[in-house]
GULOBA-494014 format. One record per residue (C-alpha): residue in one letter; x, y, z; residue number from 0. Coordinates in Angstrom, 1 decimal. Layout:
! GULOBA-494014
<atom "a", <X, Y, Z>, NUM> ...
! end
This chain:
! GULOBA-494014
<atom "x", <8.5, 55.5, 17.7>, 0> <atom "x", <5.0, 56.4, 18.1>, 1> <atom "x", <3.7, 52.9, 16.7>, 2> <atom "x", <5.8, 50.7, 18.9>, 3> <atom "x", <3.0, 50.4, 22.0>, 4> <atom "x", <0.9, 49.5, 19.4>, 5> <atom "x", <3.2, 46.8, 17.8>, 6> <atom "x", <4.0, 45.2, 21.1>, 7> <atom "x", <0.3, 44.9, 22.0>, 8> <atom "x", <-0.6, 43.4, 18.6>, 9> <atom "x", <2.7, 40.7, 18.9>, 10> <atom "x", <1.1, 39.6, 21.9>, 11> <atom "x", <-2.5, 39.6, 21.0>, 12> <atom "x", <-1.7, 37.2, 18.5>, 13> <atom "x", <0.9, 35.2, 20.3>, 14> <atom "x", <-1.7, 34.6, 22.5>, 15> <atom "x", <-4.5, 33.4, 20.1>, 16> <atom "x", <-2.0, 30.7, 18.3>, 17> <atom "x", <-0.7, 29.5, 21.7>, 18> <atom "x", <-4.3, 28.9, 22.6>, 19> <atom "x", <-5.2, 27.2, 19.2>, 20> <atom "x", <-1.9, 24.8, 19.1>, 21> <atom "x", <-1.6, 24.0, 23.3>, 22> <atom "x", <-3.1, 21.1, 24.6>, 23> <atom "x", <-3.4, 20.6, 28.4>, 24> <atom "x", <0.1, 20.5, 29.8>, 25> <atom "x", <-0.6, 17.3, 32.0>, 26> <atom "x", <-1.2, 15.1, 29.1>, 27> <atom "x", <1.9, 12.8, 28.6>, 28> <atom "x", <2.5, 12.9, 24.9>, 29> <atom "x", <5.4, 10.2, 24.6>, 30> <atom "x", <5.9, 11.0, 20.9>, 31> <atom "x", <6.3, 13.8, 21.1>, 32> <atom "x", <8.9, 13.9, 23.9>, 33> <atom "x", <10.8, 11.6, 21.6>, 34> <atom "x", <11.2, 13.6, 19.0>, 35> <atom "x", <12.0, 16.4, 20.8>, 36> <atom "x", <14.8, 14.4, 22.4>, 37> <atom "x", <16.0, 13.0, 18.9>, 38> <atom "x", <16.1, 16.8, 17.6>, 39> <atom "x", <18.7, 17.5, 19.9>, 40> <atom "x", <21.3, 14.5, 18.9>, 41> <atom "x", <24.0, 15.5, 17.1>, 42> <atom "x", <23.5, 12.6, 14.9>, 43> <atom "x", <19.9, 13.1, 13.6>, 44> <atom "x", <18.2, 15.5, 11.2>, 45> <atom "x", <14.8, 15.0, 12.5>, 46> <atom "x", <13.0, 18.3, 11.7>, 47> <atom "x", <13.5, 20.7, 8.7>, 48> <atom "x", <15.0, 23.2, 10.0>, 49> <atom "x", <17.5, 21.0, 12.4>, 50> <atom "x", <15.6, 21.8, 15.5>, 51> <atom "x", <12.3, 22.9, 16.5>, 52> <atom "x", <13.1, 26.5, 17.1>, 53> <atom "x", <14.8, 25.9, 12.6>, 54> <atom "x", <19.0, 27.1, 13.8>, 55> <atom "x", <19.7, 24.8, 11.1>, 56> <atom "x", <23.1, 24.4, 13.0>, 57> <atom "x", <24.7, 20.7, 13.4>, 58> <atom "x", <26.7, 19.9, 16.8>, 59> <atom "x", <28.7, 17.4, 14.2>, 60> <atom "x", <32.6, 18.3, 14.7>, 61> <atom "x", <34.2, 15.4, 12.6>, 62> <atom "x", <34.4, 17.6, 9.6>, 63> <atom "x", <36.4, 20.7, 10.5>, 64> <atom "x", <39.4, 23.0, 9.1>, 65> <atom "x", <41.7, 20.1, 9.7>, 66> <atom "x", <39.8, 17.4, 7.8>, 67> <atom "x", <37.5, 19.2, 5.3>, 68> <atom "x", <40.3, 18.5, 2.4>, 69> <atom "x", <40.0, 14.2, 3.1>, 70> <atom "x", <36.3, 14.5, 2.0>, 71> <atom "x", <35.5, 12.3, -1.3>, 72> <atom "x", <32.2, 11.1, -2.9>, 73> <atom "x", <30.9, 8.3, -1.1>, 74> <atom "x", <27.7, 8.0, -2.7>, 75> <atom "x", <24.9, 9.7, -4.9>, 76> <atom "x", <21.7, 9.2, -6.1>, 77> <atom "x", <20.0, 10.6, -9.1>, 78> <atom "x", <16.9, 12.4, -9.3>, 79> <atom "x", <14.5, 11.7, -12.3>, 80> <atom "x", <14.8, 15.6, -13.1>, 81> <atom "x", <16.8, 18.2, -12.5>, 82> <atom "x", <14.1, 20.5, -12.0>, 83> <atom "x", <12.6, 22.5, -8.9>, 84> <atom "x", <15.0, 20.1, -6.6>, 85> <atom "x", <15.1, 22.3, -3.1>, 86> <atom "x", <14.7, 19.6, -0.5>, 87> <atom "x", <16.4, 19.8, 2.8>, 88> <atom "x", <17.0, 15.8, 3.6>, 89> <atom "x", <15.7, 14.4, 7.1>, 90> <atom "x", <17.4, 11.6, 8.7>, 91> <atom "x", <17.0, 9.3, 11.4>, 92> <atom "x", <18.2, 6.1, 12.4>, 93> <atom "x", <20.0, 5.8, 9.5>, 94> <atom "x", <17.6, 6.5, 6.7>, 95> <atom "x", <17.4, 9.6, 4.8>, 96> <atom "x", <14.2, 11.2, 3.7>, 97> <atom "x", <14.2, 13.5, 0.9>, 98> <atom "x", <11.2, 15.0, -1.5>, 99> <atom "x", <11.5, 16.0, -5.2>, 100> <atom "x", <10.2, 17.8, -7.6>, 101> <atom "x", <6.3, 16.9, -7.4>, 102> <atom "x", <6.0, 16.1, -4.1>, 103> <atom "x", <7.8, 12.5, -4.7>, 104> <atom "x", <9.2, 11.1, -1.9>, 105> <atom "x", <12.2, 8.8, -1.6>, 106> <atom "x", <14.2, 6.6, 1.1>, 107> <atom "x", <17.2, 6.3, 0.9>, 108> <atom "x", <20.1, 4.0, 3.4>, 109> <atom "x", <22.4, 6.8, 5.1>, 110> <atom "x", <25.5, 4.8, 4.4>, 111> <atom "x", <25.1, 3.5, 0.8>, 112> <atom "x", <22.4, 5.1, -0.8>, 113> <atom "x", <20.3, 2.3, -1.4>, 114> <atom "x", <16.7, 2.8, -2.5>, 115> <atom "x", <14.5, 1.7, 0.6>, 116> <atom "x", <11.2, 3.1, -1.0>, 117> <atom "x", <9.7, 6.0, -2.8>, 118> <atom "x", <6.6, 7.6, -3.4>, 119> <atom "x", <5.0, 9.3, -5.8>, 120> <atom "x", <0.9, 10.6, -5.0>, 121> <atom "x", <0.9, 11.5, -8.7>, 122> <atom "x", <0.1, 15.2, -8.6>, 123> <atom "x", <-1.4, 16.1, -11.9>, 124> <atom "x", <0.3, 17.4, -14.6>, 125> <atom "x", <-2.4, 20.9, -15.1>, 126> <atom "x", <-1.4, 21.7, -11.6>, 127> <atom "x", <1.9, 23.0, -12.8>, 128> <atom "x", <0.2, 25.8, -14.1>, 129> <atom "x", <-1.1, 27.0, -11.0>, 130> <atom "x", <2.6, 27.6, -9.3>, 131> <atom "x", <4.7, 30.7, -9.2>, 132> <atom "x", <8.2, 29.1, -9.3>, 133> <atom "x", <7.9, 25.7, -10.2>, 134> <atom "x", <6.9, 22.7, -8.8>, 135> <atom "x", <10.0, 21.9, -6.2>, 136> <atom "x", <9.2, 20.9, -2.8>, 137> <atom "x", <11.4, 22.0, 0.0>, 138> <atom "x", <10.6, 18.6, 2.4>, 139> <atom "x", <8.8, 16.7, 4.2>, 140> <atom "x", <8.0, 16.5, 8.7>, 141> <atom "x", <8.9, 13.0, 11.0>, 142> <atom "x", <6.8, 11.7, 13.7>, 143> <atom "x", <5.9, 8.6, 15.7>, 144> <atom "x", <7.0, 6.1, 12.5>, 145> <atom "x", <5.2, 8.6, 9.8>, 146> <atom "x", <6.5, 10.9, 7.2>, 147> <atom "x", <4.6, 13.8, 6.3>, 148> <atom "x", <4.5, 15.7, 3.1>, 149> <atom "x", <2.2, 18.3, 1.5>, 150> <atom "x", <1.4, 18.1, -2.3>, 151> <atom "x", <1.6, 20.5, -5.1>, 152> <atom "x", <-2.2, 20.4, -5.9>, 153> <atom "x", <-2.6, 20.9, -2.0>, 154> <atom "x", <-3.1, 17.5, -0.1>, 155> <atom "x", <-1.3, 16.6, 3.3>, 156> <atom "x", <-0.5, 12.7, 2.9>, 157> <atom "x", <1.1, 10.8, 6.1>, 158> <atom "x", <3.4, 7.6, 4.9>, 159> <atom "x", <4.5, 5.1, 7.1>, 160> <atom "x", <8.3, 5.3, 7.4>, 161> <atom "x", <9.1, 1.5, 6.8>, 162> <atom "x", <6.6, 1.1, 3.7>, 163> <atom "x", <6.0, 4.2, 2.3>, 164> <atom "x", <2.6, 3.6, 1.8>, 165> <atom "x", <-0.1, 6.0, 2.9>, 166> <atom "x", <-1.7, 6.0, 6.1>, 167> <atom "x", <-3.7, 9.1, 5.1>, 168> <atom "x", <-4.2, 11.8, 3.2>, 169> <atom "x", <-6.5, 15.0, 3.4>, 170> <atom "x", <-7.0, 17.5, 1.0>, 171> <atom "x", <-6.2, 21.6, 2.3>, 172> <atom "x", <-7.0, 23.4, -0.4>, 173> <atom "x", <-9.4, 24.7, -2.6>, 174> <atom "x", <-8.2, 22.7, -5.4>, 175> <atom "x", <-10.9, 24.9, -7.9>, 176> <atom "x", <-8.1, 27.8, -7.0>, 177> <atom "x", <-4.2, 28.3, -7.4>, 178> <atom "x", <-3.7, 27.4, -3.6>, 179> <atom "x", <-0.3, 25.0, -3.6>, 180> <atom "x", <1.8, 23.7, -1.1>, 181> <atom "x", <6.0, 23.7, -1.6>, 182> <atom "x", <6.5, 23.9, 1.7>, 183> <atom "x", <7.4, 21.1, 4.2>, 184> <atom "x", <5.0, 20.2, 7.0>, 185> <atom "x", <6.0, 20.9, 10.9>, 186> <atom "x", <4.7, 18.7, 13.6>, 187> <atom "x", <4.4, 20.3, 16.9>, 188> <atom "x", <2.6, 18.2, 19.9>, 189> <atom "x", <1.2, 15.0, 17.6>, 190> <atom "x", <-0.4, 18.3, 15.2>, 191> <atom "x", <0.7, 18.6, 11.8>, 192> <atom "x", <1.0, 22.0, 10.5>, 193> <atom "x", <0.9, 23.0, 7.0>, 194> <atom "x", <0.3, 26.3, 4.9>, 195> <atom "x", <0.3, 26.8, 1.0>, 196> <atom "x", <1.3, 29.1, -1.4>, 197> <atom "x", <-0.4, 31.1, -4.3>, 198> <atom "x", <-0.8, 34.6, -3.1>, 199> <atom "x", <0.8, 35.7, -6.2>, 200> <atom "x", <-2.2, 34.6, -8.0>, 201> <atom "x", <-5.3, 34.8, -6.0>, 202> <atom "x", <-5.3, 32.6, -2.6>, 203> <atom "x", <-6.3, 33.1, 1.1>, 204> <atom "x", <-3.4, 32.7, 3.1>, 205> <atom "x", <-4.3, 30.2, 6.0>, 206> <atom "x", <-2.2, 27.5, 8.3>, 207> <atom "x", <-4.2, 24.5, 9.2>, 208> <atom "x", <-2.7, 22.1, 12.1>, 209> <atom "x", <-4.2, 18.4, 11.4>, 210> <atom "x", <-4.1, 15.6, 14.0>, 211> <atom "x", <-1.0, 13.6, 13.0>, 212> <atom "x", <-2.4, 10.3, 13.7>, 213> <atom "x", <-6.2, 10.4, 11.9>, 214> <atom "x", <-5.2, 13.6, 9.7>, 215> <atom "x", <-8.4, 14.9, 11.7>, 216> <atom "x", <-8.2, 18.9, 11.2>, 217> <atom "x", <-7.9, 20.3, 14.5>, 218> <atom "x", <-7.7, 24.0, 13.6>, 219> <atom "x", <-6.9, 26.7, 11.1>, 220> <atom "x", <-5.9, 30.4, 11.3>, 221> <atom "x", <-6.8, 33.2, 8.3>, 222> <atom "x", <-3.8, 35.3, 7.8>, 223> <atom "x", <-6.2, 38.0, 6.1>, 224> <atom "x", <-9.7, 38.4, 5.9>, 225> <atom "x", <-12.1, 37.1, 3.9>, 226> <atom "x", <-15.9, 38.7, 2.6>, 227> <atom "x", <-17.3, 40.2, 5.1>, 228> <atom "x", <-20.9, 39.1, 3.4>, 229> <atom "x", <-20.0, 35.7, 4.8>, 230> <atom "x", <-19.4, 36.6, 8.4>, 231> <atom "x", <-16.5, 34.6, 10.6>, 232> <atom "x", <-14.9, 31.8, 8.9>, 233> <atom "x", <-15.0, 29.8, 12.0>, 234> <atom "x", <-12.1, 29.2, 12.6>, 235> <atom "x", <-9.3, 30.1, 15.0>, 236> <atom "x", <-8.8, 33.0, 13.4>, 237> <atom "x", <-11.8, 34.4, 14.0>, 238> <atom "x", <-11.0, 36.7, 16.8>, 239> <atom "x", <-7.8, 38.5, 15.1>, 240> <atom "x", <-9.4, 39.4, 11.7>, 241> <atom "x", <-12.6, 40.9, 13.4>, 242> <atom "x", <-10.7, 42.6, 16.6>, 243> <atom "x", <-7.2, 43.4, 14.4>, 244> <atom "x", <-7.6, 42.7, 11.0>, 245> <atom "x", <-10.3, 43.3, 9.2>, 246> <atom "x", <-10.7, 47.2, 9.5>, 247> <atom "x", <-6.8, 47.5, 7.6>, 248> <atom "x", <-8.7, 46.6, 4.6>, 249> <atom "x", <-10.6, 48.3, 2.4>, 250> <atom "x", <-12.3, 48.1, -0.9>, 251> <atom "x", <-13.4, 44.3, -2.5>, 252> <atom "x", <-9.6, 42.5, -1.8>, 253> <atom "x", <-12.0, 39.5, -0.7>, 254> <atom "x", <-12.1, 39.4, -4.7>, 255> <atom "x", <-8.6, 38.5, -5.5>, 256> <atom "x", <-7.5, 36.5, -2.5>, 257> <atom "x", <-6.2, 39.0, -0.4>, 258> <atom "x", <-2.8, 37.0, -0.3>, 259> <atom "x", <-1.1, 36.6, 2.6>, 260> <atom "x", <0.0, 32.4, 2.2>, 261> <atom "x", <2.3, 30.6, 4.4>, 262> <atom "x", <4.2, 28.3, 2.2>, 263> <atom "x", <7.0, 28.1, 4.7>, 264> <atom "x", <8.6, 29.4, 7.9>, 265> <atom "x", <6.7, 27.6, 10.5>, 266> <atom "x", <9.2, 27.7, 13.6>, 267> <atom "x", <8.0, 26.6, 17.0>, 268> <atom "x", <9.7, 27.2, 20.5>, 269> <atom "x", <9.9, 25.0, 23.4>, 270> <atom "x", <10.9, 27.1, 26.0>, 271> <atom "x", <8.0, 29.6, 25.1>, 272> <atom "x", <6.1, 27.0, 23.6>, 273> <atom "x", <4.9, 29.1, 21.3>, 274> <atom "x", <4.1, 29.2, 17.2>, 275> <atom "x", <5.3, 31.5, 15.1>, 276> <atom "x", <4.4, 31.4, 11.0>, 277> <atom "x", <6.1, 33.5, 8.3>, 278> <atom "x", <3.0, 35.6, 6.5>, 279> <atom "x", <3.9, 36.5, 2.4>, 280> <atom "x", <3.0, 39.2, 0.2>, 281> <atom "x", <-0.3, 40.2, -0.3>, 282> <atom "x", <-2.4, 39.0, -3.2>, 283> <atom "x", <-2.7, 41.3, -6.1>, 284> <atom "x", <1.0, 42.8, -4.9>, 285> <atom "x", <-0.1, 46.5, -6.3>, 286> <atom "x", <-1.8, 48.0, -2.9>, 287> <atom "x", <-3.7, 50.6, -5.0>, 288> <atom "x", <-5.3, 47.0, -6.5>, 289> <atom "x", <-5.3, 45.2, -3.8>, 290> <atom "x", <-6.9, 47.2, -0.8>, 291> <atom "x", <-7.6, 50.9, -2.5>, 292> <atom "x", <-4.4, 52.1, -1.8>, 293> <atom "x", <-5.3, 52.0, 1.9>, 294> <atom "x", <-4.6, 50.2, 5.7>, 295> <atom "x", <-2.1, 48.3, 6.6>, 296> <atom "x", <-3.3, 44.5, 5.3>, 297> <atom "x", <-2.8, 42.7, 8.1>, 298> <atom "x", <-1.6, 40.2, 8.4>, 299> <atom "x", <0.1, 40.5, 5.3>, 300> <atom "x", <4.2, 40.3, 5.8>, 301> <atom "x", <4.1, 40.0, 8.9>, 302> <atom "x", <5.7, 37.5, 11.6>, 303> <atom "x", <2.6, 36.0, 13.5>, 304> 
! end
């Protein structure tokens, strides 16, 4: 495969620019951080969305097994003020479960009887719904050092404390003039949070922004496509792979409609490489003819980065 020197080298290229973005120096002792990583791998814990850092969404438990699965029974529930968009994955830790709703609500609820601790709801206007391709669900929310994390439909990051749930902080990471959105959950990797959006189906520039987890500080952000060239470098992380890799796979005035390319999930990062990797979507319109002249490849649109 002709195309496959070329692949390798651009993998790595931009293996190496997120690695640079997200490290911090390896001697600083991050106590958190260790913590959680440690918590991720007990059995008994659901500390991250995806199970573990690296998302094998795989549990270690072994009570519940060919031999047992017909003595399980209802041993509690809790009901949701709607039965709309629900597609949460629960976190839970020390015996407290965390789950978002539809509308970015958040609730707490006691692992053993399903007792309200707290909830949450940052009130996310009603005209946002509009701006969403598929609803208004929200697929969960990110633990660390005594803070939940969750990203809002109109496009704010918002940091609760995890014996209250009152806010701590909350930034906005959007355009909010746009049809930016955020379903996804947030990740935390080394005290950053990291969080994408969604709405490339209707015009947005696909970025993901990492956001210190204790001041909601923005640390840095990396363009998944380019934006108008008019403007010159976004100043950002990014900055480097759109001019050097990007930029000349696109072609006509796609600054116009976006250009697409959101990360509203799939934000996986490995500890042994210790290394980011972030799921890029479909471009933004989806007709290529529309989009880019019917020319390049769009980078970094669809693309594992």
């Amino acid at each position: 495969m002709k195309d496959r020197p070329r692949l390798l080298a651009l993998t790595a290229t931009l293996a190496a620019l997120l690695l640079s973005a997200c490290s911090q120096p390896a001697d600083k002792p991050n106590p958190e951080w260790d913590a959680l990583l440690a918590a991720s791998n007990e059995p008994g814990d659901w500390v991250t969305y995806g199970g573990t850092f690296d998302e094998q969404r795989f549990s270690r438990l072994d009570q519940i097994n060919d031999t047992t699965v017909g003595q399980l029974g209802l041993a509690w529930s809790h009901e949701f003020d709607t039965n709309r968009a629900q597609e949460s994955t629960p976190l839970e830790q020390d015996g407290v479960i965390y789950v978002t709703t539809a509308w970015s609500k958040v609730l707490a609820l006691d692992a053993v009887s399903g007792k309200l601790i707290w909830s949450y709801d940052p009130e996310v206007p009603g005209e946002f719904g509009a701006k969403g391709c598929c609803d208004v669900g929200n697929r969960g929310a990110a633990l660390y050092n005594e803070k939940l994390y969750v990203g809002t439909f109109d496009g704010r990051l918002i940091a609760l404390d995890i014996k209250t749930g009152k806010p701590v902080w909350s930034v906005v990471t959007v355009d909010q003039s746009r049809t930016s959105t955020i379903t996804g959950a947030p990740r935390v990797v080394k005290g950053k949070v990291l969080i994408g959006n969604g709405g490339a189906e209707l015009g947005a520039r696909g970025y993901v922004t990492a956001y210190d987890a204790e001041t909601g500080d923005q640390v840095w952000r990396f363009y998944t496509v380019p934006g108008n060239p008019a403007n010159g470098p976004d100043g950002a992380a990014s900055d480097k792979a759109i001019a050097e890799l990007a930029r000349r796979t696109w072609f006509g005035e796609y600054w116009k409609t976006g250009g697409g390319g959101t990360v509203w999930d799939s934000i996986v990062y490995d500890q042994e490489l210790d290394q980011l990797y972030i799921g890029v979507g479909n471009g933004s319109p989806w007709n290529h003819k529309v989009r880019s002249a019917g020319k390049g490849d769009n980078l970094f649109l669809s693309s594992i980065v």
